[in-house]
C-alpha beads as a LAMMPS data file, in Angstrom:
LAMMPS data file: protein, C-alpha beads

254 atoms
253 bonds

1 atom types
1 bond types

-500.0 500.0 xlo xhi
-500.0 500.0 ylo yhi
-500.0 500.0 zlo zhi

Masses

1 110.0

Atoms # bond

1 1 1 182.073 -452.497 -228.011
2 1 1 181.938 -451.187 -231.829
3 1 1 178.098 -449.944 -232.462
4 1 1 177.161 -448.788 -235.498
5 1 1 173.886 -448.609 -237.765
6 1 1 173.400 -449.192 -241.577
7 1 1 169.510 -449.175 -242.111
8 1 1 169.238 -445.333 -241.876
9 1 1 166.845 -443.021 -243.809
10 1 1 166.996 -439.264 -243.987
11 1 1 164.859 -436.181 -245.316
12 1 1 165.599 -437.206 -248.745
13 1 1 162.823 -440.177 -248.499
14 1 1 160.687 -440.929 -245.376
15 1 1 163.587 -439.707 -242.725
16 1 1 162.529 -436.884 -240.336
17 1 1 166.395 -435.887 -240.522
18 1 1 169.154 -434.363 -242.399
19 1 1 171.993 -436.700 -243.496
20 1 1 174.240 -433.854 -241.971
21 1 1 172.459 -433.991 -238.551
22 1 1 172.611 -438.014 -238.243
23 1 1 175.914 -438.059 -238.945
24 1 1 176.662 -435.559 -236.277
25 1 1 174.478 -437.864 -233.554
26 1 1 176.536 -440.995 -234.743
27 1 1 179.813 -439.271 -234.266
28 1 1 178.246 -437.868 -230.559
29 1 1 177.161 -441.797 -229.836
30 1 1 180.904 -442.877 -230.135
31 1 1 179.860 -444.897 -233.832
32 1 1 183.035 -445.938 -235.803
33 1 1 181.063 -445.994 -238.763
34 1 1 177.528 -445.137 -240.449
35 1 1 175.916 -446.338 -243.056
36 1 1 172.569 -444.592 -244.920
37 1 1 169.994 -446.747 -246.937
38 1 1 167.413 -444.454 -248.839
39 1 1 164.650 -445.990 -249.719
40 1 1 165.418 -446.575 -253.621
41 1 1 162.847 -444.751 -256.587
42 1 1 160.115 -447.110 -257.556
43 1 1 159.088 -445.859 -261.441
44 1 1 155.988 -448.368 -261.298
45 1 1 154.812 -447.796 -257.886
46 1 1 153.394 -444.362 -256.578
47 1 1 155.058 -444.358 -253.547
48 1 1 156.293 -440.474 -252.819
49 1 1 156.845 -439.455 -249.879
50 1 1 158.268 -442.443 -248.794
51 1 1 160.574 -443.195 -251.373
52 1 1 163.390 -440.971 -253.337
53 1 1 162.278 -439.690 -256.055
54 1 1 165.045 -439.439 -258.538
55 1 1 165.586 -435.390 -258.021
56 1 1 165.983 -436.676 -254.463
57 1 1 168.084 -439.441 -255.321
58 1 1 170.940 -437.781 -256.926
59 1 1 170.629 -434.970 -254.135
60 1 1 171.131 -437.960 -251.628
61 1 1 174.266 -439.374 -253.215
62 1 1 175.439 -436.135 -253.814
63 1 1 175.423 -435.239 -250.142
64 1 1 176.337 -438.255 -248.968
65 1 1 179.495 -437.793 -251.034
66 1 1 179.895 -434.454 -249.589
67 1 1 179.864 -435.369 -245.703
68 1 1 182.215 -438.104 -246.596
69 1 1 184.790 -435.371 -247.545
70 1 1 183.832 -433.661 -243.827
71 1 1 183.747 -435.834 -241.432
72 1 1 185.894 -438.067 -243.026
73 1 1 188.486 -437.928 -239.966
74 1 1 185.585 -437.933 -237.336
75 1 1 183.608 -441.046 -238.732
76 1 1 183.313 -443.138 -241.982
77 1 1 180.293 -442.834 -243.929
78 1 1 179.202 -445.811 -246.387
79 1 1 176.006 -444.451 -249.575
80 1 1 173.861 -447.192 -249.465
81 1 1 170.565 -447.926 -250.596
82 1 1 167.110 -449.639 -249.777
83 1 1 166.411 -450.975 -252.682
84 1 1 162.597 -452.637 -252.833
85 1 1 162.219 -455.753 -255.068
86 1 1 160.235 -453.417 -257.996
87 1 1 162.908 -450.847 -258.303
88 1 1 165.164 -451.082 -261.391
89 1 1 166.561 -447.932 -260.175
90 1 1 170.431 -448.492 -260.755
91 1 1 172.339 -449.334 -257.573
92 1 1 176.275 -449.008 -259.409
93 1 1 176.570 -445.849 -257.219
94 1 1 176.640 -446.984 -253.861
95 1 1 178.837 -448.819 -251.572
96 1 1 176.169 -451.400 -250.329
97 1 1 172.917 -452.753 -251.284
98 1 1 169.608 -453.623 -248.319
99 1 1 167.505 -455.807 -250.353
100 1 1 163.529 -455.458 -249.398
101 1 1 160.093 -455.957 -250.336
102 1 1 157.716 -453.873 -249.315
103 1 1 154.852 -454.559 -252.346
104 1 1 153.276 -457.853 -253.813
105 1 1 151.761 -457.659 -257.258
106 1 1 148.883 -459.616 -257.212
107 1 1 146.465 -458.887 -260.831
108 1 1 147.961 -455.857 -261.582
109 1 1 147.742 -453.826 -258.279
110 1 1 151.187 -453.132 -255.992
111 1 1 149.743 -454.176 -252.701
112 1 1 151.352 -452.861 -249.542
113 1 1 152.989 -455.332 -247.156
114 1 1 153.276 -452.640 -244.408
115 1 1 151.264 -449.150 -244.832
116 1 1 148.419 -450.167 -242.058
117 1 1 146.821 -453.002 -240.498
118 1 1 143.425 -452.210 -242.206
119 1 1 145.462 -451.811 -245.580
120 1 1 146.368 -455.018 -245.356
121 1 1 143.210 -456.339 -244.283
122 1 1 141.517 -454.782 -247.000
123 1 1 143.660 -456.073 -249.421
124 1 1 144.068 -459.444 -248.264
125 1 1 140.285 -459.632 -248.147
126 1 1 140.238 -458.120 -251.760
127 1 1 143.166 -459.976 -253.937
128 1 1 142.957 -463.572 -251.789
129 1 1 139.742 -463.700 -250.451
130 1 1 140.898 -463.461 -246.965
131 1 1 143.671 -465.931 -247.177
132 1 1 146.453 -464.988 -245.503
133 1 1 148.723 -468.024 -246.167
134 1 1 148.454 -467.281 -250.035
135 1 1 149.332 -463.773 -249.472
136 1 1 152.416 -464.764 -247.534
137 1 1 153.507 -467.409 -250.022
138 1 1 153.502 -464.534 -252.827
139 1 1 155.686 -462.199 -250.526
140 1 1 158.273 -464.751 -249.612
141 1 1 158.872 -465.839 -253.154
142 1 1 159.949 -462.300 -253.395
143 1 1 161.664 -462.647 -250.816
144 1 1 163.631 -465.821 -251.111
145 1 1 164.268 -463.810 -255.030
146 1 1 165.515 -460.529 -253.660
147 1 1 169.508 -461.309 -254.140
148 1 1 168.759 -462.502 -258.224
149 1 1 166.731 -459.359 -258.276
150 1 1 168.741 -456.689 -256.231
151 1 1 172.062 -458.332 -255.906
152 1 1 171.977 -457.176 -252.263
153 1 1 174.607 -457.119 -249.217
154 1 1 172.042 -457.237 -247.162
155 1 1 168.215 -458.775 -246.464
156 1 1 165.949 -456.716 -245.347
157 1 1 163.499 -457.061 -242.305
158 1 1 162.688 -460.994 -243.558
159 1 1 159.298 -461.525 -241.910
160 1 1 157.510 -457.514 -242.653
161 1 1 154.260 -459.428 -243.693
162 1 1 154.085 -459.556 -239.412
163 1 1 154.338 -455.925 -239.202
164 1 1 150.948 -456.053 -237.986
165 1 1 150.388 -459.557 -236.618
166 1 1 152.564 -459.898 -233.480
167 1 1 149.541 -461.858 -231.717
168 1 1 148.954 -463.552 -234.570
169 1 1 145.241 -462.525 -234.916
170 1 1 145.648 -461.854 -238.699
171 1 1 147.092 -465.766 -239.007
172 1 1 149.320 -467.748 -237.682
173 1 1 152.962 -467.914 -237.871
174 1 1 153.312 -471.759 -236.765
175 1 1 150.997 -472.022 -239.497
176 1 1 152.832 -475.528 -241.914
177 1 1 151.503 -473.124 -244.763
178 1 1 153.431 -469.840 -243.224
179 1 1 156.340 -471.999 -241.851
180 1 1 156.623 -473.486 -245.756
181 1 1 156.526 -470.208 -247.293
182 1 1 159.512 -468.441 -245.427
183 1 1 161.239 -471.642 -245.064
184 1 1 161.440 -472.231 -249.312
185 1 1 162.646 -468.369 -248.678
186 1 1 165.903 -468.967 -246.434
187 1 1 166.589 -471.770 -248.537
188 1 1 166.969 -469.863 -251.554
189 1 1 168.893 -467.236 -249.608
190 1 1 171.371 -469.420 -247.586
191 1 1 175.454 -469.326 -249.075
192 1 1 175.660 -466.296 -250.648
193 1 1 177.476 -464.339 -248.228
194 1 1 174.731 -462.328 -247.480
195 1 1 173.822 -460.969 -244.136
196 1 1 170.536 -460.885 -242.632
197 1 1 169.125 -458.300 -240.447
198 1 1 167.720 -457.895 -237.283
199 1 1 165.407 -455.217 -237.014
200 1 1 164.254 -453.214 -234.288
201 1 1 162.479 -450.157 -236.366
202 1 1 159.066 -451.561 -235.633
203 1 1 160.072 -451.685 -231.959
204 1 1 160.913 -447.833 -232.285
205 1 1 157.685 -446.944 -234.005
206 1 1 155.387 -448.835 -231.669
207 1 1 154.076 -451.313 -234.138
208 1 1 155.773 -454.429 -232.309
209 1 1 157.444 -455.604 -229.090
210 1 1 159.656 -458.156 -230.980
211 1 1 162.317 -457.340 -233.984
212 1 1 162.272 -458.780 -237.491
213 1 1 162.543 -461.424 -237.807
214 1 1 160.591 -463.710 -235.652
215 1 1 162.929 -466.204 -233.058
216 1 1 161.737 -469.437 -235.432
217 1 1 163.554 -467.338 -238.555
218 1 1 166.462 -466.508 -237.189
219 1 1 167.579 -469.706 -235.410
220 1 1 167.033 -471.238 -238.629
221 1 1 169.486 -468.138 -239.839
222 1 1 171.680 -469.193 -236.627
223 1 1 172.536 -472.925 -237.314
224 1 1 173.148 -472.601 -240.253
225 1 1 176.187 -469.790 -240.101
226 1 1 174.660 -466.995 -241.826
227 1 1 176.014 -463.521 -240.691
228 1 1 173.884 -461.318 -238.810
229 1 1 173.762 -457.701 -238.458
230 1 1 171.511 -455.535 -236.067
231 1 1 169.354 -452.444 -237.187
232 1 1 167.472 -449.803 -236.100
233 1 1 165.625 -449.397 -239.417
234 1 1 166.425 -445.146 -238.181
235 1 1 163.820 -442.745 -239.234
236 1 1 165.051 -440.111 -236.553
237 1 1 168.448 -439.731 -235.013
238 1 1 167.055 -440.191 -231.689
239 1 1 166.595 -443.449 -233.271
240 1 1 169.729 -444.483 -234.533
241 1 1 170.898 -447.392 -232.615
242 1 1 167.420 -448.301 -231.323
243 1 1 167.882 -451.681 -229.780
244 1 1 171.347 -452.540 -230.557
245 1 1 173.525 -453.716 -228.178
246 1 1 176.031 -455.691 -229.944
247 1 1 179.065 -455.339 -232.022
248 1 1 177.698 -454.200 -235.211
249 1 1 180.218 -454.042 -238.376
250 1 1 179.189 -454.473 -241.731
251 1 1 181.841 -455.561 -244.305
252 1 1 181.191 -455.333 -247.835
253 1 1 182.594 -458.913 -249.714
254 1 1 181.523 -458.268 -253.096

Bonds

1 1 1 2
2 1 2 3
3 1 3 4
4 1 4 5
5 1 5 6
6 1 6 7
7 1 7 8
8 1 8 9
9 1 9 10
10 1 10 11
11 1 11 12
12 1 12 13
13 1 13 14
14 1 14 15
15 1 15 16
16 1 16 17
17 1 17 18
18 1 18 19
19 1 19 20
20 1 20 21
21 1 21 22
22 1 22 23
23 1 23 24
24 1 24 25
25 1 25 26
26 1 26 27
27 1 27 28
28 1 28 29
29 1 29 30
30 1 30 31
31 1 31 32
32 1 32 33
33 1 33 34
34 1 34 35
35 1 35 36
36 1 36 37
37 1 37 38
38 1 38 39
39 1 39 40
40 1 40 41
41 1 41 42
42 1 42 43
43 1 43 44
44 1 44 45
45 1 45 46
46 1 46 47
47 1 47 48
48 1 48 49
49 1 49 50
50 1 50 51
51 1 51 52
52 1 52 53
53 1 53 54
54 1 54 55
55 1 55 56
56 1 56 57
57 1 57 58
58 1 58 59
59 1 59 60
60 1 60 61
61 1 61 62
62 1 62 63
63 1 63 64
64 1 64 65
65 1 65 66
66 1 66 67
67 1 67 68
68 1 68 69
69 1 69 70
70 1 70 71
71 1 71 72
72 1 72 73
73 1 73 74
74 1 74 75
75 1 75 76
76 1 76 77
77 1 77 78
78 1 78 79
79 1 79 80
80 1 80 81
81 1 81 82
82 1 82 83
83 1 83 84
84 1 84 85
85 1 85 86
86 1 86 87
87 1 87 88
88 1 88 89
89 1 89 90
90 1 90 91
91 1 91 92
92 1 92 93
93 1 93 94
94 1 94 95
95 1 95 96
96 1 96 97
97 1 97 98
98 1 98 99
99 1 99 100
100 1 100 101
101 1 101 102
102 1 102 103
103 1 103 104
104 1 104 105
105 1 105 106
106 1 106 107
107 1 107 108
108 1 108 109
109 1 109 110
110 1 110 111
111 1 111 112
112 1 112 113
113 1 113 114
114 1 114 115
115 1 115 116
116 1 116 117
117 1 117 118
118 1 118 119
119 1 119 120
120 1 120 121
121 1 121 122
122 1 122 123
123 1 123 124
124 1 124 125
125 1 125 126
126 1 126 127
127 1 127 128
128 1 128 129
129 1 129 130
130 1 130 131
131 1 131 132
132 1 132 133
133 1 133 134
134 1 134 135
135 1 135 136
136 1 136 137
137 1 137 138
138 1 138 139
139 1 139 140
140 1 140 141
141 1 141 142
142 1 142 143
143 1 143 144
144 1 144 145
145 1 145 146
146 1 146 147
147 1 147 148
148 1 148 149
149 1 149 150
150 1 150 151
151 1 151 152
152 1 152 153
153 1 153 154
154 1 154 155
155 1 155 156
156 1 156 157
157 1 157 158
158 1 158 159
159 1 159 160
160 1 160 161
161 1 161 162
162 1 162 163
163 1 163 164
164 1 164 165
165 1 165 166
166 1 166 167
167 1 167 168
168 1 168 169
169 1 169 170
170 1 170 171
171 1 171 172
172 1 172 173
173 1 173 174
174 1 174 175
175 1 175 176
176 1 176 177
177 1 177 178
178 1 178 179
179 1 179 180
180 1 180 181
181 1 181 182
182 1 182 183
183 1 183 184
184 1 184 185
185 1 185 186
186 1 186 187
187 1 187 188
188 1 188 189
189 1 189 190
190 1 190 191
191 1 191 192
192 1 192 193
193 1 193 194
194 1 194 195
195 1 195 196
196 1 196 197
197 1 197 198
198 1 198 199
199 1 199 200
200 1 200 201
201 1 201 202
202 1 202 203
203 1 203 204
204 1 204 205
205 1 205 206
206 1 206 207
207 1 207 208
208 1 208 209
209 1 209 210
210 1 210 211
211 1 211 212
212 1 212 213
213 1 213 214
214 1 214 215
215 1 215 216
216 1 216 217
217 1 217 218
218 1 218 219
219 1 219 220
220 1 220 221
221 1 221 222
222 1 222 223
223 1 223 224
224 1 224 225
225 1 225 226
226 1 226 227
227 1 227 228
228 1 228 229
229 1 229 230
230 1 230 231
231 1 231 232
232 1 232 233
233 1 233 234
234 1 234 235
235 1 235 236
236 1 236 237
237 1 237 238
238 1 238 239
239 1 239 240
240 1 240 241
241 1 241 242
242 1 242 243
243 1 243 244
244 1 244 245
245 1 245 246
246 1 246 247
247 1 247 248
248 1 248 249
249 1 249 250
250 1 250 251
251 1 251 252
252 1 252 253
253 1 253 254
């Protein structure tokens, strides 16, 4: 069995980790190959410290570059990038693309899909009068635009509005308004080679019990062929393959 993890972030954004020292845990866990994902700069959102900023950026490619040269017989090590949906940071550098939204701009304010529960609360309360089902229809028209705005390998965690709603207290995901919203999403996503993830780094953090994204999603994903590939979404290396216990190889066709 071939495991290996390509949703991995590191000191130089939101990581608790070195690049050096992950990369020395993936080699330890047997991995044939590992992939990091910084979290891309965001010029229009204030975001730090989550995010690269772009003194950290070039650091990040810079290293990455350099452990390629060193453990190149050990392990092979792809640059790749989390780019979110408001980034116009340029992605020609890297050897793969995770496509994300983590924002919704809704009159004139970046609202967080996933800082806190009462964040979102707040907000939702704030920008759609408590209306859940409109603030999900804004996200996943982001969502299903993320490949025309990122050209992305691969989706990232589809369904984060839930990040907070696993018992569906904030609304309902059966909801014909939800279950219209992520559906007009896939659509616009299916047959363009992309893959999808699975993602346990909710799971890890103790925000959920389930990964991203929910069962409904990603038998919809299923039947109709598109490739999967599992994540830990790795903020630590203790982390790194959090919850996956499949064959995991990521191959670039683009």
């Amino acid at each position: 069995m071939i495991i290996n993890n390509y949703h991995t972030h590191t000191i130089f954004c939101d990581g608790k980790d070195t690049p050096e020292d992950i990369v020395k845990e993936a080699v330890s866990l047997g991995c044939t190959e590992i992939g990091f994902s910084g979290h891309s700069y965001t010029d229009t959102i204030d975001d730090e410290p989550f995010c690269m900023t772009k003194e950290n950026t070039e650091k990040y490619k810079k290293e990455i570059n350099r452990l390629k040269t060193v453990y190149g017989d050990k392990i092979k090590i792809l640059s790749g990038v989390e780019q979110d949906y408001y980034s116009d940071a340029s992605t020609a550098d890297y050897d793969y693309v995770i496509g994300s939204v983590h924002y919704v701009l809704k009159d004139g304010c970046y609202i967080s899909v996933d800082e806190s529960r009462e964040a979102q609360i707040r907000d939702v309360e704030k920008y759609y009068n408590g209306d859940f089902y409109e603030f999900a229809n804004d996200y996943y028209k982001l969502v299903g635009d993320i490949y025309n705005k990122t050209k992305c390998d691969i989706v990232g965690h589809f369904d984060l509005i839930t990040k907070f709603n696993e018992n569906n207290d904030l609304f309902d995901t059966k909801n014909e308004r939800y279950i219209k919203a992520y559906s007009e999403a896939v659509d616009k996503l299916l047959n363009k080679g992309l893959y999808f993830e699975v993602n346990y780094g909710a799971i890890s953090r103790n925000y959920r019990t389930t990964p991203y994204p929910n069962q409904d999603i990603l038998d919809i994903l299923i039947k109709s062929n598109e490739k999967i590939i599992y994540s830990s979404d790795c903020h630590k290396k203790e982390d790194l393959l959090f919850g996956i216990t499949k064959n995991n190889i990521f191959v670039r066709n683009k």
